[in-house]
N, C-alpha and C positions, 0 to 999 in steps of 0.2 A: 494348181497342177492336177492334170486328170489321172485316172488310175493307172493307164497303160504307165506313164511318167514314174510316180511315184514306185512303180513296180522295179522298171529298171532305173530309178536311183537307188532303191535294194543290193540291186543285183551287183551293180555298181559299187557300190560302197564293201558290198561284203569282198570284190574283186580288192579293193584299196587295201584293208583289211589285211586281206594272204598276201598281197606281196609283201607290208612292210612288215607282216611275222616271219618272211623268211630269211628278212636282216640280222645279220648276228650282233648282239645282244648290245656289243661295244659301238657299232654304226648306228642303232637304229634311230636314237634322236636325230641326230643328222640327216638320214633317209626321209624322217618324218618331214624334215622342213625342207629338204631338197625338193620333197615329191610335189609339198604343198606349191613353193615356187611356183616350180614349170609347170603344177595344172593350169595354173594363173598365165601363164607365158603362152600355152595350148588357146587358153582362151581367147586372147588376146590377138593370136593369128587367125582363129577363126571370126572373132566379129568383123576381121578386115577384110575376109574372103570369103565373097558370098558363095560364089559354088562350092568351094572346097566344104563351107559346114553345111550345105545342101546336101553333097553329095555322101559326107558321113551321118546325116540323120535320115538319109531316104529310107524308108520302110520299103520301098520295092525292090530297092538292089541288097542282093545277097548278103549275109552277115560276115560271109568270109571276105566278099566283096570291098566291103566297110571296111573290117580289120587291115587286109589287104593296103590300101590308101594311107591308113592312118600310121602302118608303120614307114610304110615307103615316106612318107612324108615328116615325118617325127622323130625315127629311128636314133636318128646323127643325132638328136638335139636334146633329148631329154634322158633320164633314167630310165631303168631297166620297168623302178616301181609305175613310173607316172604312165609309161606308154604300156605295161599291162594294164592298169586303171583305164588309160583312153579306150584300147583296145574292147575292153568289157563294155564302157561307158556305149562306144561306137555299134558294137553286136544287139542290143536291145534297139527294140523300138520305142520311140519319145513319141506326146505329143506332137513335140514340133521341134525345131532348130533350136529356141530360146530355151526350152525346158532342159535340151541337152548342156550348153554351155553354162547357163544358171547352174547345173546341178554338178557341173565343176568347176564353178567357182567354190559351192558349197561344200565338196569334198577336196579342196584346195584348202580351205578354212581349215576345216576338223583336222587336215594331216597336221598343219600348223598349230595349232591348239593341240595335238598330241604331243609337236616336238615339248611344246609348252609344258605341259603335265609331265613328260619323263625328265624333266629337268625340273621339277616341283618349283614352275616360275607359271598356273596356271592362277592361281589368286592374283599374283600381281597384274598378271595382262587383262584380268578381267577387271580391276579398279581402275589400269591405266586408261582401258578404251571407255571406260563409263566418264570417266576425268576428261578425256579427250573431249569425250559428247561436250560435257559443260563448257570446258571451256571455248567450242566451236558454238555452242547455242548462246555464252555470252558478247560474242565478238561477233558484229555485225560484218563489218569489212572483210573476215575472215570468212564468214560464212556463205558472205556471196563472193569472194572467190572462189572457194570451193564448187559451189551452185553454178555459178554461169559457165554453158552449155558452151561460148566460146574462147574460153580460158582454154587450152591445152591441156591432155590428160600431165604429158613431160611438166606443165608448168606448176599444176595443182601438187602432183608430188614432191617436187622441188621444194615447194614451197613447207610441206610436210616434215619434210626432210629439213629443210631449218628451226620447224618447230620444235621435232623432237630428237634430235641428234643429243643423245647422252643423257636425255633423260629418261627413257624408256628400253624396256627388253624390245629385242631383235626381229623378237616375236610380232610384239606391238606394233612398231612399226611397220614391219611387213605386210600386216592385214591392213593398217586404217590408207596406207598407201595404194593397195590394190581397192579396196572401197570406195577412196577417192577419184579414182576415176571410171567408177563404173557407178555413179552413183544412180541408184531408182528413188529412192528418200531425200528429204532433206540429211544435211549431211553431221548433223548432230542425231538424228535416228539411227542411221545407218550405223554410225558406231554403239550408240548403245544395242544395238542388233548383234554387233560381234561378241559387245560384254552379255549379252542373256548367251548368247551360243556358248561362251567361257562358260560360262554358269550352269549350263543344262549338262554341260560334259558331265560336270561332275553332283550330277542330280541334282541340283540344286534352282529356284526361282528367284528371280533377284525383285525384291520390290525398290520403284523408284520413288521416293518419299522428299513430299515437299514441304517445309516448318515455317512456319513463319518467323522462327529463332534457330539458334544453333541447336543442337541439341548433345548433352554429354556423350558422354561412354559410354557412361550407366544407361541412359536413356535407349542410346544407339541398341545395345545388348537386350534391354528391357523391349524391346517392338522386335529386335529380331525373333526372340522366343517367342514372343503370342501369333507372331504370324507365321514361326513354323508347325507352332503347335494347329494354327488353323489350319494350313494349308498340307499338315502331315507329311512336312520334308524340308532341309532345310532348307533355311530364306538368305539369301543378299542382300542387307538393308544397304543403299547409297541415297543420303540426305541434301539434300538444295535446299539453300535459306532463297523464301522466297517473302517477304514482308507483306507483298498485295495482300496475303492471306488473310492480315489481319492478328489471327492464332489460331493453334489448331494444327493441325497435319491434310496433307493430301497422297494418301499412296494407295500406288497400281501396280497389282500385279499381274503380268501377262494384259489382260483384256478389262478385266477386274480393276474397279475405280473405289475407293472409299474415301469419303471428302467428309473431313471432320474439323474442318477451318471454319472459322468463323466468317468468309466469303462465303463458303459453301450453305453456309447454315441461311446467308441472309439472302441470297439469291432463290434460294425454293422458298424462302418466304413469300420474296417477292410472285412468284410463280402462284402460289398459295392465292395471292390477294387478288389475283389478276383474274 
């Protein structure tokens, strides 16, 4: 994303911001995940109509212009919060049309991950979409349903919606559903993408850690502390047994790789001899 972009996601985000503080106290969870919805709904009409999000990302036509469009066209259908959000979103100038919609989907996320956190159910959406990852990275059939480009957005979530009906927050659901059909990743990334966004709310990095064995509580607790002590905040430990490894661990955080499995150790050997 270029700087003009990221400028008015700023701008943006701080617009999302003051509308749902102007929710009174008793609404505002609800605001929060209403708003989040129908950015998602917002989106969703504009990937289908190519002038309409032409026409709200044009940087030549006027901002009142913009505005002008966006409620005429949105007004009926969404919240008070979400169409000042568009409104704002629409008045800046983007890169381009994708940077605009990307950048509500993203503050469609965060509203949702707020209803989350004021309902202290923000731990749990972040374990369930990391859980989700796995078990869409262990299920092949499932993951190229998700994947294939001619599957139906309506049929991938369906099928979502069978997976996790009563097993998960409301929350959860709602985002790995809206993900599902817009996927840009594979579709076990993508959700771990929601569970680090869960995670950053709340200042935290989650390392995704691979063992070659189970590993206890003790253990679990004992790596979280060193690697928040490394990283000077705290950490998300979420463990995968992954046996290739051999022994040893492999976790990454953010971008950050440390491979201390016994694969890891015998592969730069190899490298070494070579």
């Amino acid at each position: 994303m270029y700087a003009a972009s990221r400028e008015a996601l700023t701008h943006t985000r701080s617009a999302l911001e003051s509308a749902l503080a102007g929710v009174s106290a008793g609404a505002a969870t609800a605001a929060a995940a209403q708003t989040g919805a129908e950015l998602f709904t917002v989106v969703e009409v504009l990937d289908g109509q190519r002038t309409l999000r032409a026409s709200l990302s044009d940087p030549s036509a006027p901002a009142a212009v913009r505005q002008a469009l966006a409620e005429q066209v949105f007004s009926a259908k969404v919240s008070a919060e979400a169409l000042a959000t568009l409104k704002a979103a629409v008045s800046q100038d983007w890169s381009s049309s994708a940077d605009l919609r990307n950048s509500l989907v993203l503050l469609g996320r965060e509203s949702l991950l707020k209803a989350a956190d004021d309902q202290g159910q923000l731990d749990t959406v972040e374990d369930e979409l990391f859980r989700l990852g796995r078990i869409v990275a262990g299920d092949s059939s499932l993951e190229q349903a998700l994947s294939d480009r001619a599957t139906p957005t309506a049929a991938k979530r369906e099928l979502l919606s069978k997976l996790l009906y009563g097993k998960v927050t409301a929350i959860t659901e709602a985002l790995a559903k809206q993900a599902a059909g817009r996927l840009r990743t594979a579709p076990a990334d993508a959700f771990n993408e929601l569970s680090e966004l869960a995670a950053a709310r709340r200042d935290k990095a989650v390392a995704h850690v691979r063992s070659a064995s189970a590993l206890s509580a003790d253990q679990e607790e004992r790596l979280a502390a060193i690697l928040t002590r490394t990283y000077g905040k705290p950490v998300t430990v979420h463990v995968e047994v992954d046996p290739e490894l051999l022994s040893g661990l492999v976790v990454r955080v953010g971008d950050e790789v440390i491979d201390g499995s016994a694969a890891g150790r015998l592969a730069s050997l190899r490298k070494t001899l070579k």
